[in-house]
Backbone as a printed PyTorch tensor [residue, N CA C, xyz], in Angstrom:
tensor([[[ -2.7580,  -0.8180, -37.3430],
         [ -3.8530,  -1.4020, -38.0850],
         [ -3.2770,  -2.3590, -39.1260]],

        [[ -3.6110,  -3.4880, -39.2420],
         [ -2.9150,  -4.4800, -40.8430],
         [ -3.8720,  -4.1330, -41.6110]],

        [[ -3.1990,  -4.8120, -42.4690],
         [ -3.1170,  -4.2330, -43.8060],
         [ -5.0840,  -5.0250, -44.1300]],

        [[ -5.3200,  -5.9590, -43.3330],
         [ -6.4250,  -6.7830, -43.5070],
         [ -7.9790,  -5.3260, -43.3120]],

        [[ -7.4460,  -4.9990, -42.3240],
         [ -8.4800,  -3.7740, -41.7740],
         [ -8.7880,  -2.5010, -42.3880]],

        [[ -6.9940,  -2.0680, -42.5240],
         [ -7.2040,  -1.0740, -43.7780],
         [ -7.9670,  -1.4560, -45.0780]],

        [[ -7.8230,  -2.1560, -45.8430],
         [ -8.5090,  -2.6570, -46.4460],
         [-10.3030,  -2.7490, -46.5480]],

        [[-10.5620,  -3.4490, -45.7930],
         [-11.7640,  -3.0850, -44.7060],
         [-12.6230,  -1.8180, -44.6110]],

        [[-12.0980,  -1.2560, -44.1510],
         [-12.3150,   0.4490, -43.8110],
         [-11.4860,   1.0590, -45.7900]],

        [[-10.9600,   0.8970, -46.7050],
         [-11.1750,   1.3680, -47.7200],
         [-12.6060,   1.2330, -48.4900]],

        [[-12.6710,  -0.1860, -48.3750],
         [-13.9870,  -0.8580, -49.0160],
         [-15.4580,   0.0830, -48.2790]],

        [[-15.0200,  -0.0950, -47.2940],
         [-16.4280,   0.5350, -46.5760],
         [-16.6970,   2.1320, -47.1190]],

        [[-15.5260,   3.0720, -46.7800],
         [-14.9110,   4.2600, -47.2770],
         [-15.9760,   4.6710, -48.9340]],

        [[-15.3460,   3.4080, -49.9120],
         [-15.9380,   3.7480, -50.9930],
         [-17.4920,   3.3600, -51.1660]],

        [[-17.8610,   2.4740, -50.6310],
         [-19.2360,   2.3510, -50.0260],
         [-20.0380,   2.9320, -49.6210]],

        [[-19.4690,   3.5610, -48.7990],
         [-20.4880,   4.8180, -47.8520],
         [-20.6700,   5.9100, -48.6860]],

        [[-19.2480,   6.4180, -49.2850],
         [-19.4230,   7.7270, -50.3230],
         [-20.0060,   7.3530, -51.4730]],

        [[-20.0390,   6.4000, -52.1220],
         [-20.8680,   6.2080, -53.4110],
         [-22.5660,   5.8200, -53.1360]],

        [[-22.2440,   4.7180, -52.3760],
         [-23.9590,   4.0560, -52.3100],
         [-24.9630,   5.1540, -51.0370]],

        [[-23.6120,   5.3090, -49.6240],
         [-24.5680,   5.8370, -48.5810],
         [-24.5020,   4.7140, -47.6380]],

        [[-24.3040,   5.6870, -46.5050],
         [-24.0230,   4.5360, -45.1960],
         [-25.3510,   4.2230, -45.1330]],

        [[-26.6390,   4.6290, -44.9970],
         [-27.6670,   3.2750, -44.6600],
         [-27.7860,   2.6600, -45.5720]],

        [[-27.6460,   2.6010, -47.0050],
         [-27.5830,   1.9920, -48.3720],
         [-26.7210,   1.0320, -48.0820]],

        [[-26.0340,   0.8150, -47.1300],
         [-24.6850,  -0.1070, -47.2830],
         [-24.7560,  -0.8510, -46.2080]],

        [[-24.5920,  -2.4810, -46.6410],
         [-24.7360,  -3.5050, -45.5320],
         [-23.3570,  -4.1560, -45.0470]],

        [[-22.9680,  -4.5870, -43.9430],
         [-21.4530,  -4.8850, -44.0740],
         [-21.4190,  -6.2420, -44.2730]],

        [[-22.4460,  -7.1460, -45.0360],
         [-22.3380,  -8.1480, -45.8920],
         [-21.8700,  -7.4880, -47.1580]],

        [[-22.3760,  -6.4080, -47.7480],
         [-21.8490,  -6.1520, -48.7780],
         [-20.2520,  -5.4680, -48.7170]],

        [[-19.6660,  -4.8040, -47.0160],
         [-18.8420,  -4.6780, -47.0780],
         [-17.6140,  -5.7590, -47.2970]],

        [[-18.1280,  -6.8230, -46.2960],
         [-17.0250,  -7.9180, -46.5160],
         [-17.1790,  -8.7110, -47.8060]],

        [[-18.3700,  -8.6570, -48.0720],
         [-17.7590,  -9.6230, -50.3690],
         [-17.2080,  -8.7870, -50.5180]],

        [[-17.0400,  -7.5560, -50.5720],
         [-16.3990,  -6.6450, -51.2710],
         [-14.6270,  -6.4000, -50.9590]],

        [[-14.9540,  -6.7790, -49.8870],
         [-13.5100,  -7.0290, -49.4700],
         [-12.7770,  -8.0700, -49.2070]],

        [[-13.6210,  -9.1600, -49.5200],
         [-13.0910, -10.8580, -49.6950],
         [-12.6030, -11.2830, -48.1710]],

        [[-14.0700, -10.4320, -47.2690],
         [-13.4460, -11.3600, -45.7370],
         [-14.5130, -11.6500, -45.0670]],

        [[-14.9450, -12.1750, -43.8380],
         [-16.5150, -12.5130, -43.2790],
         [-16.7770, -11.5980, -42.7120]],

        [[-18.0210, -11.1890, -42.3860],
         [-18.9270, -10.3120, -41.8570],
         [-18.6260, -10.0680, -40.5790]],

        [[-18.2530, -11.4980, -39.8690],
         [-17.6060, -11.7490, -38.7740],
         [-16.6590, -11.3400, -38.1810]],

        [[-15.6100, -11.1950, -39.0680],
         [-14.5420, -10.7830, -38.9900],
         [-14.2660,  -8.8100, -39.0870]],

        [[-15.4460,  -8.6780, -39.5640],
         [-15.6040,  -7.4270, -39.4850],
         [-16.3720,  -6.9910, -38.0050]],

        [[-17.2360,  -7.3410, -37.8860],
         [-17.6360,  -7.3790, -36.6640],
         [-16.7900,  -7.3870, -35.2350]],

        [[-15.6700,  -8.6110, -35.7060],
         [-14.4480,  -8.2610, -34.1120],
         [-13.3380,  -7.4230, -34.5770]],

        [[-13.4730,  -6.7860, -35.5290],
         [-12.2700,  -5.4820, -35.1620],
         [-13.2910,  -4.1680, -35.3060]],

        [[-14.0990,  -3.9100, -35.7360],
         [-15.0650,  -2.8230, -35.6390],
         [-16.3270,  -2.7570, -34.6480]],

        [[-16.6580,  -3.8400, -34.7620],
         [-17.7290,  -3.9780, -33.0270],
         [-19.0940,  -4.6940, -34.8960]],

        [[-19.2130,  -2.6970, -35.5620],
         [-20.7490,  -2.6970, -36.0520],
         [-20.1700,  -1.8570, -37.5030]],

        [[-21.4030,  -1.3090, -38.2220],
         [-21.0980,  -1.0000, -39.4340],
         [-21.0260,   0.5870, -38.7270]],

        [[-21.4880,   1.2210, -37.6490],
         [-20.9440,   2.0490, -36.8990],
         [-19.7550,   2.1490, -36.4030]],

        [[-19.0370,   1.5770, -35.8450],
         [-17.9630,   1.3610, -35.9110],
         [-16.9580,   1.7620, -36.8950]],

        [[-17.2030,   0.8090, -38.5240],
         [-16.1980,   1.4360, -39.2340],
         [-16.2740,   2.7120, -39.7040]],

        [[-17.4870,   3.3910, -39.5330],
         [-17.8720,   4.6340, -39.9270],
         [-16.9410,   6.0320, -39.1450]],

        [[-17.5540,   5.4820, -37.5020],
         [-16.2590,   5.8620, -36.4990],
         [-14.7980,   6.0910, -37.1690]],

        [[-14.5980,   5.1390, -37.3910],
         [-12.8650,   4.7900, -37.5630],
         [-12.4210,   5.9050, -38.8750]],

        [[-12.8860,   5.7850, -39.6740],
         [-13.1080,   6.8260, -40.6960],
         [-13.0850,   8.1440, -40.4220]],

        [[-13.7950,   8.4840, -39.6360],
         [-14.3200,   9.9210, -39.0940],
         [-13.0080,   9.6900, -38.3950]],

        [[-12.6230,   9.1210, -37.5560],
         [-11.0470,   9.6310, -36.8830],
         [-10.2900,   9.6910, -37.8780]],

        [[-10.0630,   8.8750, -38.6120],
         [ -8.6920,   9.2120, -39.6770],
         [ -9.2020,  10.6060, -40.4710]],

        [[-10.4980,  11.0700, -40.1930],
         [-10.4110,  12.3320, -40.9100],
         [-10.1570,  13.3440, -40.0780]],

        [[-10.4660,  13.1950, -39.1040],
         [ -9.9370,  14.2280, -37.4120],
         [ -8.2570,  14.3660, -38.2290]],

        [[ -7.6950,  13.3950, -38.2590],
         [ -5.9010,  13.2360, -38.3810],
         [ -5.8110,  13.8520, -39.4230]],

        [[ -6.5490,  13.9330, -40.9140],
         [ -6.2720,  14.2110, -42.2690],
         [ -6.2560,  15.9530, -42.2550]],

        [[ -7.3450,  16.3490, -41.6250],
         [ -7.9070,  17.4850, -41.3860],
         [ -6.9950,  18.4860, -40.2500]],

        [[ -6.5600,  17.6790, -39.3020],
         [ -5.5630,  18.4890, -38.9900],
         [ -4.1980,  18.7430, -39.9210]],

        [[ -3.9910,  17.5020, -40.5090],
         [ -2.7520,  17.4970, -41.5490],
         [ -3.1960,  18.8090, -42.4250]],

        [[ -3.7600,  18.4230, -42.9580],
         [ -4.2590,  19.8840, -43.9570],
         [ -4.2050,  21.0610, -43.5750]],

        [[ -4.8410,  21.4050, -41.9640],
         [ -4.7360,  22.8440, -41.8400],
         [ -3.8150,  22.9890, -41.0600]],

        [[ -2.9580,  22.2230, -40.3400],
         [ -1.4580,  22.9180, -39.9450],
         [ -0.8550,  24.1040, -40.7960]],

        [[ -0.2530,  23.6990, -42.2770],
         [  0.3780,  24.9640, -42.2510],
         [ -0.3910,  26.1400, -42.2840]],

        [[ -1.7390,  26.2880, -42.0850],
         [ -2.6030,  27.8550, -42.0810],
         [ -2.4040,  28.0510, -40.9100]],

        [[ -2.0840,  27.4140, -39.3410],
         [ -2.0010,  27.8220, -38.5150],
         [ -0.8050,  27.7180, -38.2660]],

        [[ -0.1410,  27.1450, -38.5620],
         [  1.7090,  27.9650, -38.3160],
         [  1.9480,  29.2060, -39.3070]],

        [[  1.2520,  29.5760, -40.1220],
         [  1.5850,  30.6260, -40.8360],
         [  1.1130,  32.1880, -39.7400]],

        [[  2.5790,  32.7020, -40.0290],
         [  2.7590,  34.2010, -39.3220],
         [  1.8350,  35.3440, -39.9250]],

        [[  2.2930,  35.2820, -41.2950],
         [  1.8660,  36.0420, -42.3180],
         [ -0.0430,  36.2960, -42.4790]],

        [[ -0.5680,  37.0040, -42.4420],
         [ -1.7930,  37.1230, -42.2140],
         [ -2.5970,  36.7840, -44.0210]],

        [[ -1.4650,  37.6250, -45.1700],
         [ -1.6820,  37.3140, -46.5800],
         [ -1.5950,  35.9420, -46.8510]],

        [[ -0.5190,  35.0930, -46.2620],
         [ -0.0460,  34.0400, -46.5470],
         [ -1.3080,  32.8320, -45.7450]],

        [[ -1.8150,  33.4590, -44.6430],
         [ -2.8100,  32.4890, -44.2650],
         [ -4.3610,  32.2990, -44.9860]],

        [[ -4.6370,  33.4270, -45.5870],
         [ -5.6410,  33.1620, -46.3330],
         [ -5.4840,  32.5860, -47.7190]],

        [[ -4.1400,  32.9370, -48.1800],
         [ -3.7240,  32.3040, -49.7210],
         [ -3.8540,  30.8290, -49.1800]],

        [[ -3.0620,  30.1160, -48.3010],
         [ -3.1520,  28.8220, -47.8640],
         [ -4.8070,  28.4520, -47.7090]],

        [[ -5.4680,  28.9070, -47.1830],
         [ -6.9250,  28.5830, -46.9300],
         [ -7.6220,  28.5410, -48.1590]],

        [[ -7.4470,  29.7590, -49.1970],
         [ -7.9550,  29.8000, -50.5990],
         [ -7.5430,  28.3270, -51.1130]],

        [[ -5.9410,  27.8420, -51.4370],
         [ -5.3940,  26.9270, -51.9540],
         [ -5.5470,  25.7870, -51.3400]],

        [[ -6.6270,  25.3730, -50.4660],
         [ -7.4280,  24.5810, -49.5470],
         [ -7.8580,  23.7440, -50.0460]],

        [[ -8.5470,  23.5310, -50.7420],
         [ -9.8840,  23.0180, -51.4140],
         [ -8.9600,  22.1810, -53.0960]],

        [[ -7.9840,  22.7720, -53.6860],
         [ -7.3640,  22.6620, -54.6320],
         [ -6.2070,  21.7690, -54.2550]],

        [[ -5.7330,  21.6590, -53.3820],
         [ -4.7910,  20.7960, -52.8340],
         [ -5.2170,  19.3920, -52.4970]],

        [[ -6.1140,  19.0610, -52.3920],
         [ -6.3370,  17.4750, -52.4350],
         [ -6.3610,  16.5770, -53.3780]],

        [[ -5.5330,  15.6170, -53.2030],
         [ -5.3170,  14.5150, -54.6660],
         [ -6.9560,  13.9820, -54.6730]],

        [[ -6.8980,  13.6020, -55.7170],
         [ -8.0150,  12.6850, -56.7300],
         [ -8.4020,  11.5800, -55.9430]],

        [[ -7.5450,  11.2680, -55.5200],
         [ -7.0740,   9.6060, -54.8060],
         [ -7.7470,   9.1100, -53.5990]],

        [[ -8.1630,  11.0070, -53.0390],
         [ -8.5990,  10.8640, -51.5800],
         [-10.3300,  12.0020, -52.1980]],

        [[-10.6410,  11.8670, -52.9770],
         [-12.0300,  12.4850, -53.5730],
         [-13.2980,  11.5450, -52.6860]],

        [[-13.0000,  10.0670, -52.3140],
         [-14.0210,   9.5860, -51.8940],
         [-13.9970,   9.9460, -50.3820]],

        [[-13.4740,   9.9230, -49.8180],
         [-12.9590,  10.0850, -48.1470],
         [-13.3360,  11.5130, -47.7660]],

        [[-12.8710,  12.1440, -48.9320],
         [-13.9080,  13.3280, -48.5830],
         [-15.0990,  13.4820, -48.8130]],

        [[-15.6680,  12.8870, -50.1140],
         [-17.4210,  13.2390, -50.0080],
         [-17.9070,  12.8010, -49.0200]],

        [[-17.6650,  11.5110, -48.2640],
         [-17.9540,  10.9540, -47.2190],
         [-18.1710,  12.1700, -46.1650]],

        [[-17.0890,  13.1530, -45.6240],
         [-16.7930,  13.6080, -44.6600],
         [-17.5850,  14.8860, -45.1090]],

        [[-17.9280,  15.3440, -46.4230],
         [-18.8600,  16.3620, -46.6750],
         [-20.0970,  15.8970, -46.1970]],

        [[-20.9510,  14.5240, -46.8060],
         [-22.2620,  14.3460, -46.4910],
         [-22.3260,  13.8370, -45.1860]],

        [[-21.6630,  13.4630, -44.2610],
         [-22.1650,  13.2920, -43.1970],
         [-22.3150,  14.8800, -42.1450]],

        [[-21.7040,  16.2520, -42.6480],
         [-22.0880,  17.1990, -42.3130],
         [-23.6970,  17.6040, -42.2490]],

        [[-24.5830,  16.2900, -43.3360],
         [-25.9720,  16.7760, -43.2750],
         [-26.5680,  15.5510, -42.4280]],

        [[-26.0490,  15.2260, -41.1970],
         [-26.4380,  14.4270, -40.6290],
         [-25.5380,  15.1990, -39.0200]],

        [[-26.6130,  15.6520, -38.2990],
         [-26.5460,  16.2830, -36.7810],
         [-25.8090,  15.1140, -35.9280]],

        [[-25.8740,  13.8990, -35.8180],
         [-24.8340,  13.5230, -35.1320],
         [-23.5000,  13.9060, -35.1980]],

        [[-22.9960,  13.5520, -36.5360],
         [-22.3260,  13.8800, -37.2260],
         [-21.6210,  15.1270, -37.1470]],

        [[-22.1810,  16.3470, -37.8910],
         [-21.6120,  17.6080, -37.5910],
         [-21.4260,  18.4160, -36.7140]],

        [[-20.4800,  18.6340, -36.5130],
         [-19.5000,  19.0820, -35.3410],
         [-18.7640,  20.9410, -35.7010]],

        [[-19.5250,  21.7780, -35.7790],
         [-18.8330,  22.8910, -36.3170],
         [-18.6810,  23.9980, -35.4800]],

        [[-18.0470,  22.9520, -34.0350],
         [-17.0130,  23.6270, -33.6770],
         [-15.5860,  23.6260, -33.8540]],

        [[-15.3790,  22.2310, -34.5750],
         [-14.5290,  21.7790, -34.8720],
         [-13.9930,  22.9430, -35.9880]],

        [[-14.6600,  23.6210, -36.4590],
         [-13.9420,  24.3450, -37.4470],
         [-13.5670,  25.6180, -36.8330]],

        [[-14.2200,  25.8670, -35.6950],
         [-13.1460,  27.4730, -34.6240],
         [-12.4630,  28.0290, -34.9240]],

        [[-10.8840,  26.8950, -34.5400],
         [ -9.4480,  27.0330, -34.8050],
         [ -9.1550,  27.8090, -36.2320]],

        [[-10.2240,  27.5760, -37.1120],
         [ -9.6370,  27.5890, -38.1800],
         [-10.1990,  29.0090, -38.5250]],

        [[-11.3350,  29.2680, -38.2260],
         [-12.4670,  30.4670, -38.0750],
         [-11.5910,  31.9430, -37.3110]],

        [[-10.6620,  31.2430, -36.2880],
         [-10.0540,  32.5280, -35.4820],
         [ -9.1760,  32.4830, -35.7780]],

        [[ -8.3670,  31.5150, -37.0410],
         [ -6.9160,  32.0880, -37.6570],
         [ -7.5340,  33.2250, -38.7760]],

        [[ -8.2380,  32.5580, -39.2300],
         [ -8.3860,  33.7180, -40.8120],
         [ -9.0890,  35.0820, -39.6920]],

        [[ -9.8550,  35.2100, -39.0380],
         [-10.5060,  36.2300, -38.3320],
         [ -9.2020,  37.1390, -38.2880]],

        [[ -8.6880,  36.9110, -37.6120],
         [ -6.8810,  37.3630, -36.7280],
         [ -6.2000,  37.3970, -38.3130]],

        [[ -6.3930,  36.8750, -39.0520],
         [ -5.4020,  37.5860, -40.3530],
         [ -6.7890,  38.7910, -41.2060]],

        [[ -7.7500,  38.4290, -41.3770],
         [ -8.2610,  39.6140, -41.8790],
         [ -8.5740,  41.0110, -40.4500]],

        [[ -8.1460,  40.4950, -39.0340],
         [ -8.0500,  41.8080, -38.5910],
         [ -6.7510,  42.5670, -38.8860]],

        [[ -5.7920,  41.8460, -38.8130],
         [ -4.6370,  42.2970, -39.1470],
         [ -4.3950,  42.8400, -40.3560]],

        [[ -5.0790,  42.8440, -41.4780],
         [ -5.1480,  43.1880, -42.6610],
         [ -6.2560,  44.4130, -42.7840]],

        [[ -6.5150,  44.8930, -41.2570],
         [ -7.2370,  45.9060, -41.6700],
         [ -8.8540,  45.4760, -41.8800]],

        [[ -9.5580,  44.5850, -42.0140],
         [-10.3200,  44.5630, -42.8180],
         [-11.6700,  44.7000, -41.5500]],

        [[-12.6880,  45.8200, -42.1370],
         [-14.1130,  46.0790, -41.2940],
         [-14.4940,  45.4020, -40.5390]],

        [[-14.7760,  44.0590, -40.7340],
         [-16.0760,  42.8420, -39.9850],
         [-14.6830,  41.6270, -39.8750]],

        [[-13.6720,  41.6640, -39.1950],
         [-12.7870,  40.3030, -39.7940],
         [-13.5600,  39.2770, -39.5950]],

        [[-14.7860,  39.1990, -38.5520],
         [-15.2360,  37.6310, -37.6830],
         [-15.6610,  37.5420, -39.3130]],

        [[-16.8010,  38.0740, -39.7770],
         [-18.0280,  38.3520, -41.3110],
         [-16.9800,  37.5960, -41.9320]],

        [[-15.7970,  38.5580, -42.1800],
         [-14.8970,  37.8890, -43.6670],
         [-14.2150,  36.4900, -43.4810]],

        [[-13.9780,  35.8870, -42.2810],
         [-13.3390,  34.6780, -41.8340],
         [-14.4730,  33.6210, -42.1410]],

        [[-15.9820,  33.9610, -41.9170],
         [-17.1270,  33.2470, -41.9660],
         [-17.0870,  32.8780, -43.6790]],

        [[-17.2540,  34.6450, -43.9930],
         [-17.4480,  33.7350, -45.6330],
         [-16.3160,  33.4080, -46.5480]],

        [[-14.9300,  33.7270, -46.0730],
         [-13.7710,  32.7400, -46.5470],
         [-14.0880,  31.2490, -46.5040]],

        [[-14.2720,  30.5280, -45.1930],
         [-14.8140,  29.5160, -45.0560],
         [-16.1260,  29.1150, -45.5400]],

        [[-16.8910,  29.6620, -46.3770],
         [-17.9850,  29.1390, -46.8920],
         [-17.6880,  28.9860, -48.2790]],

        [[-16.6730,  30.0680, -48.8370],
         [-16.0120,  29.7940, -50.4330],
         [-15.3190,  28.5370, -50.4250]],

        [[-14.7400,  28.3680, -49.1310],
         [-13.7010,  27.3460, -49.4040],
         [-14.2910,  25.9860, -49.6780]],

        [[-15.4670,  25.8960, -48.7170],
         [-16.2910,  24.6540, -48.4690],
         [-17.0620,  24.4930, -49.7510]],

        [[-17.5750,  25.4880, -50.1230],
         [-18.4210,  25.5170, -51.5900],
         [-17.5090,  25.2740, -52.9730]],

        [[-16.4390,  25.6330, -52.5730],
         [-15.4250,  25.4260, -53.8330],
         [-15.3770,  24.1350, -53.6660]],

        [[-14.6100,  23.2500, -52.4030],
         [-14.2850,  21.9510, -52.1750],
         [-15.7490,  21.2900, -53.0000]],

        [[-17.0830,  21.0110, -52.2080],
         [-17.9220,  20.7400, -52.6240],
         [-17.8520,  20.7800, -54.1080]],

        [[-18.1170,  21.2630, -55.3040],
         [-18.2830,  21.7470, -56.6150],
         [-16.9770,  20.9530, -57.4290]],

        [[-16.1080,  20.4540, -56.1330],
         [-14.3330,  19.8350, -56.8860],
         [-14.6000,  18.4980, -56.7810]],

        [[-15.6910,  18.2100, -55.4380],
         [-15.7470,  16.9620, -55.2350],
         [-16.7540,  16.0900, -55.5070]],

        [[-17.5790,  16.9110, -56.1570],
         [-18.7090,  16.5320, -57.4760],
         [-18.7500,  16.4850, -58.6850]],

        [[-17.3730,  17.0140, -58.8350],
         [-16.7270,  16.9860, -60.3780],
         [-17.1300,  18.3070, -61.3290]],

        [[-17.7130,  19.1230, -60.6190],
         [-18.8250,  20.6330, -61.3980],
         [-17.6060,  21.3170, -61.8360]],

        [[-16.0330,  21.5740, -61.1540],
         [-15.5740,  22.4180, -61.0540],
         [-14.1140,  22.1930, -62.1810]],

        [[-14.3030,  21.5580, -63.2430],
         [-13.2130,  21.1940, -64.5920],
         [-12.1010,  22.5820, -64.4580]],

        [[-12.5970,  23.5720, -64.1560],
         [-11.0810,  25.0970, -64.5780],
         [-10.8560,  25.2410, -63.1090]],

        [[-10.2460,  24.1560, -62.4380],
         [ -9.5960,  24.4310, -60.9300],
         [ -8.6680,  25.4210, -60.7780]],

        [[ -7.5500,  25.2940, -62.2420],
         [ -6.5520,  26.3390, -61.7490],
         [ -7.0500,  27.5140, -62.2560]],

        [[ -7.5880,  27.8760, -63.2240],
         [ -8.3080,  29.3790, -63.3970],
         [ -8.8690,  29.7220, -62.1740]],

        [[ -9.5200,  29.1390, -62.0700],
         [-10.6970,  29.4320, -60.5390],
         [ -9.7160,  30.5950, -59.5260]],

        [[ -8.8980,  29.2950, -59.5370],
         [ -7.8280,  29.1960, -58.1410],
         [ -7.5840,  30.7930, -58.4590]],

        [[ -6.7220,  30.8460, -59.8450],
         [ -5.5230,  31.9070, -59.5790],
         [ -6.5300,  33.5670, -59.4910]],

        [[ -8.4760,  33.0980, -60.0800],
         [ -8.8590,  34.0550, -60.0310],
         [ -9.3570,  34.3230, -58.0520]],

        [[ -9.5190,  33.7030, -57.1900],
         [ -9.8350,  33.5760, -56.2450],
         [ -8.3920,  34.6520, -55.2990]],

        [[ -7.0190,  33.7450, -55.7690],
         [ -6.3620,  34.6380, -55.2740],
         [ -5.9050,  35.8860, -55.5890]],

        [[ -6.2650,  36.2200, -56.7190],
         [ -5.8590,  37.3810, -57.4810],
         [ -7.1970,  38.4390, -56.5200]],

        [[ -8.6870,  37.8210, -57.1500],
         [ -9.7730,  38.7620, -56.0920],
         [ -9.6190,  39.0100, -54.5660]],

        [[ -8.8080,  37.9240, -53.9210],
         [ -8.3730,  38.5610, -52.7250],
         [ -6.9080,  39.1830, -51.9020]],

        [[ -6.3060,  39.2860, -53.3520],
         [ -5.0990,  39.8470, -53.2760],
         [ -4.0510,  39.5370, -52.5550]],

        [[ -3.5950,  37.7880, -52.6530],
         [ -3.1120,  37.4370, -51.5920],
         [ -1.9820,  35.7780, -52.9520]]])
């Protein structure tokens, strides 16, 4: 991708998460990015398109992120990683994710099977840990995590590391 496109797809990026992809015209993407409409048009097709392109680089981000929970052996160590989930993302990338939160309230869009993989690691560490219902506790691990993220990426959540160290301390990990 050059550096012209990236660019492109940043502008749009902060666009979509602040204003809202139907709020957002890709006339206003290209002033914003000092290139023609046109020109957006032959490397993206549509303002669908760059939306697309986005959503893949978050397919890539999202696996980056949860690799080490699924190379982890340790069943304690995979839920501490999953807890420390949500707390691990720079500032830098806050817009790229609200993006990838609110288009969860849009059914094209959400895809939650995509989250499985991640559903039958913690399952498989809270069975291994003994624990009653593991599928139950893997479900609502993943709903703390998502609700924490959410609350970080709206800015609600100022005592991240208190939170944090009380989150792992309550699940003993």
């Amino acid at each position: 991708m050059t550096d012209k496109q990236q660019n492109i797809l940043n502008i749009a990026l902060d666009l979509f998460a602040n204003e809202g992809f139907a709020a957002t015209s890709t006339s206003k993407i290209a002033k914003a990015a000092g290139v023609s409409e046109a020109l957006i048009f032959r490397h993206f097709q549509n303002k669908k398109g760059l939306l697309e392109a986005i959503i893949k680089e978050a397919e890539l981000k999202s696996f980056t992120l949860f690799e080490p929970i699924f190379l982890e052996e340790d069943p304690s160590l995979v839920i501490r990683k999953a807890l420390e989930l949500p707390f691990s993302i720079p500032c830098s990338e806050y817009d790229f994710w609200k993006l990838q939160f609110k288009l969860k309230w849009q059914k094209e869009y959400d895809h939650p099977q995509k989250m499985e993989p991640l559903l039958e690691k913690l399952s498989s560490a809270f069975n291994a840990l003994n624990c009653d219902d593991p599928t139950k506790e893997a479900i609502l691990l993943n709903q703390i995590v998502f609700a924490i993220s959410t609350e970080i990426l709206k800015g609600n959540l100022d005592n991240q590391k208190e939170y944090k160290e009380f989150l792992l301390h309550r699940y003993q990990v």
